[in-house]
N, C-alpha and C positions, 0 to 999 in steps of 0.2 A: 907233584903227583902223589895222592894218598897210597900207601903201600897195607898191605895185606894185615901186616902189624898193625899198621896204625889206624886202618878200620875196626880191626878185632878189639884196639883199645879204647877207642869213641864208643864201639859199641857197648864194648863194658858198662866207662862210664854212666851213657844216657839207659842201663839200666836200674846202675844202682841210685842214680841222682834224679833221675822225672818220678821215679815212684815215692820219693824222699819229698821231693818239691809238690806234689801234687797232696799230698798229708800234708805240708805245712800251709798249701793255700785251701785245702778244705775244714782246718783248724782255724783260721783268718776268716772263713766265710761261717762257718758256725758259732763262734764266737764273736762276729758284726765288728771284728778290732775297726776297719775300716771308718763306720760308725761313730763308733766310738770316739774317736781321734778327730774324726768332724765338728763332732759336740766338744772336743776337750780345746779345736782351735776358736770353734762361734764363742766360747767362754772365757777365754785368754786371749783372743783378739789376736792369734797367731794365721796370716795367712798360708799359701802352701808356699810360697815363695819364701816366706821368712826360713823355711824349715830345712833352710840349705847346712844350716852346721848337722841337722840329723844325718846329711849323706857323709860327712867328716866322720862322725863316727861310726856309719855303716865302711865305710872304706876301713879304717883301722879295724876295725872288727874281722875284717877279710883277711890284709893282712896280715893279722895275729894266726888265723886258723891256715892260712895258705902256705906262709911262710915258716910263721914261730910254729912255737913246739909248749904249749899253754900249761903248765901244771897241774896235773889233776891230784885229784885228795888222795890227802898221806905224803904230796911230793913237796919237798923245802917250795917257799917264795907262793903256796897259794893261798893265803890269807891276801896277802900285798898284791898278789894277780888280781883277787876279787877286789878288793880296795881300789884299787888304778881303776878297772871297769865301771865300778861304781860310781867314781869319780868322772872318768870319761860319760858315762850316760847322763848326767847330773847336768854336769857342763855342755853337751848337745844341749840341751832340754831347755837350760837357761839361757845360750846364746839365740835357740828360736826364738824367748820369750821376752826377751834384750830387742831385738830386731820388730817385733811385732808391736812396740810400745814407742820406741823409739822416735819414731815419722812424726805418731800421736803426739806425744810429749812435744816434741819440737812448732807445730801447728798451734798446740794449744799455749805454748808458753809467748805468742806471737800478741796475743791478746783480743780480746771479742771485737768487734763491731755492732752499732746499733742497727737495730731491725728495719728501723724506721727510714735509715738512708742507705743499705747495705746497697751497693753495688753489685755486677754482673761479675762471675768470675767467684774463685775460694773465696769461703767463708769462715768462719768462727762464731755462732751467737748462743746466746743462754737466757731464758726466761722459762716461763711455764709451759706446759704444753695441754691445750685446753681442745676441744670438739670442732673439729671445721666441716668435714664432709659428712658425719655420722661417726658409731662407735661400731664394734665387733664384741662378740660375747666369748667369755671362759669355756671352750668344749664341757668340762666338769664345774665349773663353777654357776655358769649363767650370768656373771656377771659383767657390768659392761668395759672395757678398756678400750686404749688407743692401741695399744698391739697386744697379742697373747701367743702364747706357746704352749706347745703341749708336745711332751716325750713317752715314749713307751717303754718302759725297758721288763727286762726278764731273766731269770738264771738263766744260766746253760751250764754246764759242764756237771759232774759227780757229785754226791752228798758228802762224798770229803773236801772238794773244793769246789766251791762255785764260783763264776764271774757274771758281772750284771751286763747284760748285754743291751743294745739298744736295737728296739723295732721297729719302732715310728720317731719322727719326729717332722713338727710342723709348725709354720709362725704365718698366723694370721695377722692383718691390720689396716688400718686406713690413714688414709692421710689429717693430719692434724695440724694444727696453728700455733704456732709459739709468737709468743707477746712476752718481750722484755719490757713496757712502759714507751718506748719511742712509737713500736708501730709493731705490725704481722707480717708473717710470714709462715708461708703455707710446706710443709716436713713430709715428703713423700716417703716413707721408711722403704718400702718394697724394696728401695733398689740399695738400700745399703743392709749397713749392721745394727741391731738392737743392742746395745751392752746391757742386760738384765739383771745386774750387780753392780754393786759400790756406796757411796753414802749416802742416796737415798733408797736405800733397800725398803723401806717401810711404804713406798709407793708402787713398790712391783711385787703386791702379795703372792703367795705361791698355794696352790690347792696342790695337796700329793693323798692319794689314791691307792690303796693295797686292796686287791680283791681275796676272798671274798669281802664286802661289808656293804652290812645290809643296807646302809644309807645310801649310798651312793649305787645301788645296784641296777637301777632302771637307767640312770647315768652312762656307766659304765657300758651296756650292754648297745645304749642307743652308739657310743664312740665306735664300738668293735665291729655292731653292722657297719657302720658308714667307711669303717676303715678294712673290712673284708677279715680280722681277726676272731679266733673262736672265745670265746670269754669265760671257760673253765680253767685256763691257765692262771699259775700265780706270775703277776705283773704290778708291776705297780707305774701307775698313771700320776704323771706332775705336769702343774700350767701353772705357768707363771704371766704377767699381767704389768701391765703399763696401765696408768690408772689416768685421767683427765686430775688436773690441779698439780700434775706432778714438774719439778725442776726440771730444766734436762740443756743438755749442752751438747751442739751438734755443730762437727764437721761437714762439709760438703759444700756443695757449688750453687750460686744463686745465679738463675737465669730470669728473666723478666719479660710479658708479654703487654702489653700497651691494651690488648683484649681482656687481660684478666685483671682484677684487683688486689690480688696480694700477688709479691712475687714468689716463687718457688725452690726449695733447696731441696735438689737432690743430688745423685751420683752424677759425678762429671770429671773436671779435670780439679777437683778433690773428694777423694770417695767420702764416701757418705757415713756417718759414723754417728750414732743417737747416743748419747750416758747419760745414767740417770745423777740429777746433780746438779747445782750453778757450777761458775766454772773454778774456782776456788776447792772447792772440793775434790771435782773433776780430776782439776791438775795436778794436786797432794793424790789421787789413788793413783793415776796415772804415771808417775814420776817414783811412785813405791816401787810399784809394779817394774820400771822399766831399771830404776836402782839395783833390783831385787837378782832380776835375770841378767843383768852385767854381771853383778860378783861371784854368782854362781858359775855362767857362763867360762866368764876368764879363768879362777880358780879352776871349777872340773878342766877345761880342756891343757890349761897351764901344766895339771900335773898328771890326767887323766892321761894323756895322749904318750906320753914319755915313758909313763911309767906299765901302761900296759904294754907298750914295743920293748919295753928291757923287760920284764916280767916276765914276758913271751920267750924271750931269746930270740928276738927280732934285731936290737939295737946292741 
């Protein structure tokens, strides 16, 4: 049975805390973090499920403030508080980014199959990827591609500090044909990931856009009608492009229809994954990448986790 007291003290609480929480999710919504972090996993190939060591350090975080008793400036040990946390965020950051590589690397290190005989079920293949159904064009560019992207972003916050925010973002494409020399097969992207970076960056040009400029201004202006945006704001507009002749090395699952003539690789029971690249390439950025966010990973959370709960006066 709740007592008199201890309504009076709920009540407290949910005043000083929904008015606290309700500024920190309208800080979150004016600044698009949400967005943002969307764009930071389609770029890192971190899904949301990878991003389980972020609740690790959302818990310790908790902890530290629930429990401990954290150093504030002027008091012994907060250098070394800030350092553990640092450390701690690092190590979340690179065990999502360990996890999100990981699967990849492990697939691709499995080695390709030819096009030409690939069976039903996972895949691995790499050759070029050239025109099958039609191309799609650069929102700002006009130019023609197998897939294209285009983001919006914009300040938000004070003239002492701004952060770039994100407004829009959208990825057009079509299906296209990869031919390694054995045979085709036809690359649904829709239903998977574009990886828009690695070594062949030179085939996914990028057009970026700062308004005002006078060049691109009838450009610009036709994007903002069709996307319902006013176009006196400062933004700046980037697309980026899959180009036809380019490398590319794709995960996913080939199914086959007796009616159609090329078989088809898309999302199934191996997701679908495009890079740009043969697979040689692929596998060195790939296997950087996943290097990369292990040692960060183990490190920060090795010493991260420890030493923000003794920092605290938790441990």
């Amino acid at each position: 049975m709740i007592t008199t007291v201890d309504a009076l003290v709920y009540g407290a609480l949910a005043v000083v805390l929904l008015p606290a929480l309700a500024f920190v999710l309208a800080l979150l919504r004016y600044f698009r973090l949400s967005r943002s972090l969307r764009h930071a996993g389609r770029v890192m190939g971190v899904r949301w499920w990878d991003t389980s060591p972020i609740l690790l350090v959302c818990g310790v975080v908790v902890v530290v403030y629930v429990v401990g008793d954290p150093p504030v400036e002027g008091e012994p040990g907060r250098a070394w508080f800030l350092l553990s946390a640092a450390l701690l965020l690092m190590g979340g950051l690179g065990a999502a980014l360990a996890l999100g590589y990981l699967d990849e690397y492990r697939e691709l290190s499995g080695g390709t199959e030819a096009a030409g005989s690939a069976g039903e079920g996972p895949t691995v293949l790499t050759g070029e990827a050239t025109v099958h159904e039609g191309q799609v064009r650069g929102a700002l560019s006009d130019e023609p591609a197998l897939v294209t992207t285009l983001r919006v972003t914009e300040p938000r916050g004070s003239p002492l500090r701004r952060v770039t925010a994100e407004r829009h973002y959208e990825r057009v494409d079509a299906r296209f044909a990869l031919d390694d020399g054995t045979g085709t097969v036809v690359v649904a992207p829709s239903d998977g990931a574009v990886r828009l970076w690695g070594p062949n960056e030179a085939h996914s040009p990028v057009t970026v856009v700062q308004t005002p400029e006078e060049t691109h201004a009838s450009t610009v202006e036709a994007v903002c009608d069709r996307l319902g945006l006013d176009a006196d704001r400062e933004r700046t507009y980037t697309e980026r492009r899959l180009t036809p002749g380019t490398d590319v090395t794709v995960l996913g699952t080939v199914s086959r229809d007796p009616t159609v003539r090329y078989p088809l690789v898309d999302d199934g029971e191996r997701r679908l994954v495009v890079f740009l690249g043969d697979i040689d390439a692929v596998r060195s950025a790939v296997a950087g990448r996943a290097r990369f966010g292990t040692a960060l990973g183990l490190l920060g959370l090795a010493v991260g986790v420890p030493g923000t709960l003794v920092t605290a006066g938790v441990l």
